[in-house]
C-alpha positions in Angstrom: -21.9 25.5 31.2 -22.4 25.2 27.5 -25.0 22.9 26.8 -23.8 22.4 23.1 -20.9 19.1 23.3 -20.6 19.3 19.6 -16.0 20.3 19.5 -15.2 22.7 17.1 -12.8 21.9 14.9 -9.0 22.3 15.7 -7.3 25.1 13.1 -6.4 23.7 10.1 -2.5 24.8 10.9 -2.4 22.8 14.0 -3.6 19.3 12.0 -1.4 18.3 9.1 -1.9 15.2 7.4 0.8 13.7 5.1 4.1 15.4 7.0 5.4 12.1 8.8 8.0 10.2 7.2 6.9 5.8 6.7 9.7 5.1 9.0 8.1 7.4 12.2 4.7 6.6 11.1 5.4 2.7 11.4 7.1 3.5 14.7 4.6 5.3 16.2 1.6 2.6 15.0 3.5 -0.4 16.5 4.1 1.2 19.6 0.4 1.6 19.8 -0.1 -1.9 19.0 2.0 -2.2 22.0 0.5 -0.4 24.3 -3.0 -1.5 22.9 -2.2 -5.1 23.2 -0.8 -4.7 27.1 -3.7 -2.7 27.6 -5.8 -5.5 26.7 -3.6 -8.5 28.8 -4.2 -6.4 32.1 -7.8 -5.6 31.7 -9.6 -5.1 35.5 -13.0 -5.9 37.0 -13.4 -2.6 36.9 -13.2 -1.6 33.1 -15.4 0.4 31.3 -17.3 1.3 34.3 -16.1 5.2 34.1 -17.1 5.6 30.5 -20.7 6.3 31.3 -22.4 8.5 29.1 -22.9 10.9 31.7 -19.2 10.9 32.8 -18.2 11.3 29.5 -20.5 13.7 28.3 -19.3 15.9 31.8 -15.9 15.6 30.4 -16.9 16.5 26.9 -19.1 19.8 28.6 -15.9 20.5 30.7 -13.3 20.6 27.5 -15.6 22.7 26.0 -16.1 24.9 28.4 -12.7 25.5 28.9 -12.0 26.0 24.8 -9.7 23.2 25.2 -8.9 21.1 22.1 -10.8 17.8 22.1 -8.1 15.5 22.1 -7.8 16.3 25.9 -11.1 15.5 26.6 -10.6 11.9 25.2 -6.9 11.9 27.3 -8.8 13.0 30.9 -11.4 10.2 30.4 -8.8 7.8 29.8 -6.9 9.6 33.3 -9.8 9.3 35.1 -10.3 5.9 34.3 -6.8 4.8 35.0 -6.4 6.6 38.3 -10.5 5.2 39.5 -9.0 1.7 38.8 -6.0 1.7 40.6 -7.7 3.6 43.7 -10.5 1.4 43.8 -8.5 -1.7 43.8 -5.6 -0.5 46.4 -9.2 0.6 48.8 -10.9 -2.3 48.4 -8.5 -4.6 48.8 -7.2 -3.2 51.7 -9.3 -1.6 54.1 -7.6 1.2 56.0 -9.5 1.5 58.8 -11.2 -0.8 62.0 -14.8 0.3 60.6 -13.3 -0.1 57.1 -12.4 -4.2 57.8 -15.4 -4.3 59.4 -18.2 -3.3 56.7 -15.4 -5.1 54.4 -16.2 -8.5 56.8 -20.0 -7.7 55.9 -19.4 -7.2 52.5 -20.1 -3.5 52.2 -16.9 -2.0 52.0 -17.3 -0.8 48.2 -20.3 0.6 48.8 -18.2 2.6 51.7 -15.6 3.7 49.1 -18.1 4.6 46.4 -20.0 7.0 48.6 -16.7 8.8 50.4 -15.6 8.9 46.3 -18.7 10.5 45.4 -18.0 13.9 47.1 -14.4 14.6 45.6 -15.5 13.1 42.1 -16.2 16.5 40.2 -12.9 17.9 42.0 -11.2 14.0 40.8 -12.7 14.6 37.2 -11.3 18.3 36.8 -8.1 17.2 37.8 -7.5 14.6 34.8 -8.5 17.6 32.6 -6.0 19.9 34.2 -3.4 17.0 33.7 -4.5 16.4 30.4 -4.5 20.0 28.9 -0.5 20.2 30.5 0.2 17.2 27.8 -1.8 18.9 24.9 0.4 21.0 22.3 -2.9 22.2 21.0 -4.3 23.6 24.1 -4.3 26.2 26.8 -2.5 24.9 30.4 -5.7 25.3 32.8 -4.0 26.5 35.5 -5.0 26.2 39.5 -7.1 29.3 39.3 -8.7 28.1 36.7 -9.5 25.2 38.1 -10.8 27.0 41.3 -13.3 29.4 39.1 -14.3 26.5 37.3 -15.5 24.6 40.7 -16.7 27.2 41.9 -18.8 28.0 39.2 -20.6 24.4 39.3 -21.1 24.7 43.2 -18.1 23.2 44.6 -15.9 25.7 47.0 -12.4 24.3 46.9 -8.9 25.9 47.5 -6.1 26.0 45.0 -3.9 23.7 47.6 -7.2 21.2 47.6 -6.4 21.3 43.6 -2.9 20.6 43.8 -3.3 18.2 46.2 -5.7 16.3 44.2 -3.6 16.4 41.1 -0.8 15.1 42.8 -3.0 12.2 44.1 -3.6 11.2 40.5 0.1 11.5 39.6 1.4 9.0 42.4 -1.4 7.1 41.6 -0.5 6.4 38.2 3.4 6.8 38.9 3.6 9.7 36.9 2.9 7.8 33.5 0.2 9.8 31.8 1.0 9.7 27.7 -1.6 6.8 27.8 -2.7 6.7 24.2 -6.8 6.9 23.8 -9.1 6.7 20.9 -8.4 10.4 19.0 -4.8 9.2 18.8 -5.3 6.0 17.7 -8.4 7.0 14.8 -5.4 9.9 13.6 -2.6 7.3 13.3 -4.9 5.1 11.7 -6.0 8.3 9.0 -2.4 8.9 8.7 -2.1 5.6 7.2 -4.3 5.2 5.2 -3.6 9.1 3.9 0.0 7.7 3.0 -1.3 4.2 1.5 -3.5 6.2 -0.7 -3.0 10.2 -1.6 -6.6 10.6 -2.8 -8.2 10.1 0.4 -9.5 13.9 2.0 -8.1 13.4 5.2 -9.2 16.6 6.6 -13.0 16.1 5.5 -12.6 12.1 6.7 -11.2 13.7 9.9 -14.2 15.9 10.8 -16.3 12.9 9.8 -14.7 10.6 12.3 -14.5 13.0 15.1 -17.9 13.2 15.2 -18.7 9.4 14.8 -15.6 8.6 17.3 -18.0 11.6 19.8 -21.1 9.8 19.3 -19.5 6.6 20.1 -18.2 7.3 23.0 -21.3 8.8 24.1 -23.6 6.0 22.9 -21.1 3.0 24.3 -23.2 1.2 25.7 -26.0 1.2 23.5 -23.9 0.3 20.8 -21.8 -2.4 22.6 -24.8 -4.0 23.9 -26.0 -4.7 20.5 -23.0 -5.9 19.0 -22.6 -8.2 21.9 -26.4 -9.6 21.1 -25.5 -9.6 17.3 -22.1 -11.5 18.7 -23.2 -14.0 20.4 -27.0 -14.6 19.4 -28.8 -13.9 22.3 -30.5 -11.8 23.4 -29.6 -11.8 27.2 -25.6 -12.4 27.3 -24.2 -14.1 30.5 -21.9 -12.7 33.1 -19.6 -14.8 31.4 -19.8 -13.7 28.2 -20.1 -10.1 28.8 -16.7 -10.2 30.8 -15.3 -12.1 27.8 -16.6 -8.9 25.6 -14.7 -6.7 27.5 -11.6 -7.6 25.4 -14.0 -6.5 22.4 -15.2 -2.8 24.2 -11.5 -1.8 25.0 -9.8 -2.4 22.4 -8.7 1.3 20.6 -7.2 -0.3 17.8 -10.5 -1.8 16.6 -12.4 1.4 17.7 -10.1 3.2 15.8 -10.8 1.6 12.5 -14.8 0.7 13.1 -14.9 4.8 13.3 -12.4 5.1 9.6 -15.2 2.6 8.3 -17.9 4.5 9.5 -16.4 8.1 8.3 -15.9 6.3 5.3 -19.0 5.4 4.9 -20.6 8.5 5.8 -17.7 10.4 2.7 -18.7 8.1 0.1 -22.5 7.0 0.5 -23.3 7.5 -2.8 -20.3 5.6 -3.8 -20.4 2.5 -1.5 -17.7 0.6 -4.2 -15.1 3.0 -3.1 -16.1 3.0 0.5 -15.5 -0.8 0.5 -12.1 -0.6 -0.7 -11.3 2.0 1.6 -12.3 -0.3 4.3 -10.8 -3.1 3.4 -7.3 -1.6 3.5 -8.4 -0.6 7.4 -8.8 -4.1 7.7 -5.9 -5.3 6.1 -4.0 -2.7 8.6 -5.8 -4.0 11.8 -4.8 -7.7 11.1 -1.3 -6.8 10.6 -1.4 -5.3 13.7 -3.2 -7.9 16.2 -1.5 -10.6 15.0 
């Protein structure tokens, strides 16, 4: 597998800034307020704990592996996520079997459904990519064969039926809705804004700056969460309670979105920090129009 996670850029033909009208742009960023905000009234227990570093860096390794465009990479980990959630919560709260009600009686029941998990995960995790490259218009379909070579190819000996099957788990499990917005879409929204506010901005070179910030991010979320949540709340060992309350803080795209603008921004203009600051600002301005 190719031990270089840096994504090549997508072709300059396929990304074109400036070419949406104000009326669909203004759609389209309000109906990911939308979806950001419900996202953010129906957070569970379980949220962010399948945006590890190494699970995303294995989804990363895997897009690139299969010369898929990064934006499906950031749409399978926000799949796999989705689809862990709901089948850890229908498990555990329902044990399926006498043993099952049992260990759940004793407590260990979770434990039980993490380690029968742990065998189909890498088959789990290959599915969301598969899903996610039939939703891409940038991006080759990785078909079941595909699939197959790839499994096979990182020690795993499946069947294409075992593929399908598995995909068609994930779709049930998620009724079939998978246009989930994640944090690509939401940082090129945002640049599409700001590109339209103000026709001087370089989008492209902005873009290549916050794809790799909006990488490293996702890569580095917890060390980077962690700190703001010290910074947050002064201390330097946060409570249960407070780092549940945070949570509302970690998934929250919108604000990722524009943290990783500010950041490219940054980066563009260093030797100009004036510029950068007003550049930011209007970010701002955007974000508390929109979370109000």
């Amino acid at each position: 597998m190719a031990k270089n996670i840096i994504f090549s850029q997508r072709q300059c033909k396929n990304l074109i800034f400036g070419q949406a009208s104000f009326d669909i742009l203004s759609d389209f960023l309000i109906h990911l307020n939308i979806r950001n905000k419900e996202k953010l009234s129906n957070l569970s227990r379980y949220s962010g704990d399948f945006k590890d570093k190494r699970l995303i860096e294995c989804i990363f390794l895997a897009t690139e592996e299969l010369r898929l465009d990064p934006l499906v990479g950031y749409h399978a980990a926000e799949l796999l996520e989705r689809f862990m959630i709901k089948h850890l919560e229908d498990l555990c709260s329902t044990p399926h079997t006498p043993a099952g009600a049992a260990a759940a009686q004793t407590g260990n029941y979770e434990d039980l459904v993490y380690e029968k998990l742990r065998d189909k995960f890498p088959l789990i995790l290959l599915s969301c990519v598969q899903l996610a490259s039939k939703l891409s218009l940038h991006s080759s379909v990785v078909d079941n064969n595909t699939a197959v070579q790839f499994l096979h190819s990182m020690g795993h000996s499946v069947s294409k039926q075992t593929v399908m099957d598995s995909e068609l788990m994930i779709l049930k499990a998620l009724d079939f809705e998978l246009n989930a917005p994640n944090p690509l879409t939401y940082v090129e929204i945002l640049l599409e804004v700001l590109g339209h506010n103000d026709s001087s901005v370089p989008l492209e070179h902005l873009h290549q700056l916050c794809s790799r910030v909006l990488q490293f991010i996702c890569l580095e979320r917890k060390a980077i969460y962690d700190s703001l949540l010290v910074a947050t709340t002064g201390c330097l060992s946060p409570s249960e309670e407070q780092r549940n309350s945070f949570v509302s803080v970690t998934e929250d795209c919108m604000l990722l979105g524009v943290g990783v603008i500010a950041v490219g921004a940054y980066i563009l203009n260093v030797f100009n920090w004036e510029l950068a600051v007003v550049k930011n600002s209007e970010l701002v301005t955007i974000l508390l129009l929109f979370t109000r």
